[in-house]
C-alpha positions in Angstrom: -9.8 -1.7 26.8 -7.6 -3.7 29.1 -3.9 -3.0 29.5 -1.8 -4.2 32.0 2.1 -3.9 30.9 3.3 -5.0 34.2 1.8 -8.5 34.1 3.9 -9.4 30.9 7.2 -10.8 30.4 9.7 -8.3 30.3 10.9 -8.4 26.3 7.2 -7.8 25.5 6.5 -5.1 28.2 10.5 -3.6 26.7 9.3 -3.8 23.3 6.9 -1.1 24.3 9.2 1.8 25.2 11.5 2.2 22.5 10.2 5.5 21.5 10.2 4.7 17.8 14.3 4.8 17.4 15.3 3.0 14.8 18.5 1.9 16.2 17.0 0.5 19.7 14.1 -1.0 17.5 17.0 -2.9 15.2 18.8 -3.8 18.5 16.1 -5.0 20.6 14.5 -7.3 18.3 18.0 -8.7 16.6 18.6 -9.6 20.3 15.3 -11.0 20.7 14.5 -13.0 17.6 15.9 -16.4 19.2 13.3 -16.4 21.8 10.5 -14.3 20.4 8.3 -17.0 19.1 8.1 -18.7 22.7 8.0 -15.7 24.4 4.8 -14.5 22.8 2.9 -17.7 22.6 3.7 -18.4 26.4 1.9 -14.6 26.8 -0.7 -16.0 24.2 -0.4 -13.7 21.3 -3.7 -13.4 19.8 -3.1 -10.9 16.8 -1.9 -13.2 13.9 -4.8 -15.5 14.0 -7.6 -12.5 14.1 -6.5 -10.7 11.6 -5.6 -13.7 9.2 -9.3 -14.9 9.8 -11.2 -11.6 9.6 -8.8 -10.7 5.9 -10.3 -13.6 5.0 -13.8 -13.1 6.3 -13.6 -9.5 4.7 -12.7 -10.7 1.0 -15.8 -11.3 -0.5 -17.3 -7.8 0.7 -14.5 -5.9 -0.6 -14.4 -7.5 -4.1 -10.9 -8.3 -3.0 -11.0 -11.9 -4.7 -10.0 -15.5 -3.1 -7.4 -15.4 -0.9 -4.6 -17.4 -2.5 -5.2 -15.0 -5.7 -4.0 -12.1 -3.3 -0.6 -10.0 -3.6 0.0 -9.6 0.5 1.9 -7.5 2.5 3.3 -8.5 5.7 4.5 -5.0 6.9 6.5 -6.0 10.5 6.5 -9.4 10.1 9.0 -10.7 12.3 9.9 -14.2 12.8 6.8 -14.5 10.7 4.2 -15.7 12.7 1.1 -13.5 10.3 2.4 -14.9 7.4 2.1 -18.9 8.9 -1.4 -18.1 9.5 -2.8 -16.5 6.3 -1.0 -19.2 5.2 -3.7 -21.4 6.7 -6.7 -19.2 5.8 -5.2 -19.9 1.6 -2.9 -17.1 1.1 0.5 -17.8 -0.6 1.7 -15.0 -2.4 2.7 -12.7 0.9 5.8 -10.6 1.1 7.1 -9.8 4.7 9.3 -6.9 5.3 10.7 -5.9 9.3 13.8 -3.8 10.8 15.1 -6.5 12.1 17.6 -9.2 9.5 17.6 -11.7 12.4 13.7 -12.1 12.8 13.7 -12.2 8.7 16.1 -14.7 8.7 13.6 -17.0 11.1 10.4 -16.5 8.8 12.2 -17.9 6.0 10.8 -21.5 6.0 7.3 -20.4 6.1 6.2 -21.2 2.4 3.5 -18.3 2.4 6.3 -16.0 1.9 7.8 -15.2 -1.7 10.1 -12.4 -0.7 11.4 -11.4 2.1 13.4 -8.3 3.2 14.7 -7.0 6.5 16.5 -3.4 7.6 13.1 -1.7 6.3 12.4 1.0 8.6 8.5 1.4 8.4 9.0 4.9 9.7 10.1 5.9 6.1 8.8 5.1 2.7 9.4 1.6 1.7 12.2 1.3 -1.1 11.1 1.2 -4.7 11.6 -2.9 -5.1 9.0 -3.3 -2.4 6.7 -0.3 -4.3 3.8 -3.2 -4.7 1.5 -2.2 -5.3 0.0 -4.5 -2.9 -3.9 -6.1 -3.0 -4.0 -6.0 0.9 -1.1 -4.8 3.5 -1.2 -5.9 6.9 0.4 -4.6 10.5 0.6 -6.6 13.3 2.1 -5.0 16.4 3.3 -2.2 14.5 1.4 0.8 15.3 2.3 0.1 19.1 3.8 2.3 21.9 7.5 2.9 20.6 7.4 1.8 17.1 6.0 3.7 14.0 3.6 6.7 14.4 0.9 7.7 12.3 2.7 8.5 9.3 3.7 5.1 9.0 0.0 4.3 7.8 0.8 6.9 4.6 3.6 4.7 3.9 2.0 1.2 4.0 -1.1 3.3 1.7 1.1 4.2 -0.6 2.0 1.0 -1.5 -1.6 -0.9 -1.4 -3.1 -0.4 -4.5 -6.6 1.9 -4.9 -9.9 0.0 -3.6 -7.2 -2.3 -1.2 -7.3 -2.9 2.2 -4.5 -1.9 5.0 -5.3 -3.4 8.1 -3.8 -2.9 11.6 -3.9 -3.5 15.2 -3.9 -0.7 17.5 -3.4 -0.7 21.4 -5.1 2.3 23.4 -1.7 3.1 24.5 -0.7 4.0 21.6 -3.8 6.4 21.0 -2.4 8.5 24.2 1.1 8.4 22.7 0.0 9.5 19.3 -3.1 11.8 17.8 -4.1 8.7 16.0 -7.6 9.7 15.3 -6.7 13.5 14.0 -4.3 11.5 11.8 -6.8 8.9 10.1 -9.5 12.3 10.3 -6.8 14.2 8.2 -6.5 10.8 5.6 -10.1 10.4 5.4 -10.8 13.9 4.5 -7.8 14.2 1.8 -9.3 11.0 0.2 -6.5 8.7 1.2 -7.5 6.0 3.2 -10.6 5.8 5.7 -12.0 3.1 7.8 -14.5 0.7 7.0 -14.7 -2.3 9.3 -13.4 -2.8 12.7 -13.2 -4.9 15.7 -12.9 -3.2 18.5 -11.7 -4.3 22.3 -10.8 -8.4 20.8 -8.1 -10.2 22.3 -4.4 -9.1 21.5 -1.7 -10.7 24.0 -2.9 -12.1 27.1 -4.9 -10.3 29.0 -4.7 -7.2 26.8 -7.0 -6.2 24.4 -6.7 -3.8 20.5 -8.6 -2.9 18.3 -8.0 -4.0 14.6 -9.1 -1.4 12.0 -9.2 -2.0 8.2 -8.8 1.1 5.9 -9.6 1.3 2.5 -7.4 2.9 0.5 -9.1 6.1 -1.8 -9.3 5.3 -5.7 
């Protein structure tokens, strides 16, 4: 897989080594909301449009039902830029939760979104008004160098309902930061979540490449 930090623009390449403080994470991206749509589309971020399009490639499988009959989590959703494109693939009933107020406060003329909510710090358990439970909760750019470790993924799980799907894009980086795969080993065998589809090495943010993992959560 292809990463090469140094070719991006600095706020993206900064993003990356925050070291999953929740203060510097609030900071960075209330400083950076104003610009981050054009920042990332000049880099030519990738993420939003694959995993909108493979959801809704992966619903009839899954016994998940049409996509606009789907209750949607938008865990990290910034100046909402997931939610505008499940919104094209039929999905309106999304709600988008991020640590950051001021990229909230941006994704609030998208009409896929019924609720949103900012200060949520996915490195804890999401409060009780955003319990769900949720048909399908999706992470883009959240399990990325500096943001939410492993644990994170119990969080979002325990908020998708039983039979659901959390779905995520993951950067090898991140899988030398963290012991991802000891960590989704350890879910799998306790019954929580395991993985069942995946694309791996497809397009991310310019040059750079993820993988996107979907996880079912256990009944």
């Amino acid at each position: 897989m292809q990463n090469t930090h140094h070719d991006q623009a600095p706020p993206v390449a900064g993003a990356l080594s925050l070291n999953s403080d929740e203060a510097a994470l609030r900071n960075y991206y209330r400083d950076w909301a104003a610009t981050f749509d054009a920042d990332v589309a000049a880099e030519g971020y990738h993420a939003p449009a694959i995993l909108a399009g493979w959801l809704a490639a992966l619903c009839p499988g899954y016994g998940l039902g049409a996509p606009d009959k789907l209750t949607v989590l938008d865990a990290g959703c910034g100046t909402g830029l997931l939610g505008r494109a499940l919104g094209r693939v039929g999905m309106t009933d999304i709600v988008g939760v991020d640590i950051s107020q001021a990229m909230v406060d941006r994704a609030r003329d998208i009409p896929a979104y019924g609720h949103l909510a900012g200060d949520i710090d996915l490195n804890q358990p999401l409060p009780g008004d955003l319990a769900g439970p949720f048909d399908v909760t999706l992470a883009a750019g959240v399990f990325t160098q500096g943001h939410v470790p492993p644990v994170g993924l119990d969080h979002l799980a325990q908020v998708t309902r039983p039979g659901g799907l959390l779905i995520i894009s993951v950067r090898d980086g991140y899988r030398a930061q963290y012991d991802l795969e000891a960590h989704l080993a350890r879910a799998a065998e306790a019954g929580r979540y395991d993985i069942v589809a995946r694309l791996d090495d497809a397009a991310y943010v310019g040059p750079d490449n993820a993988d996107y993992l979907a996880l079912r959560i256990g009944q």
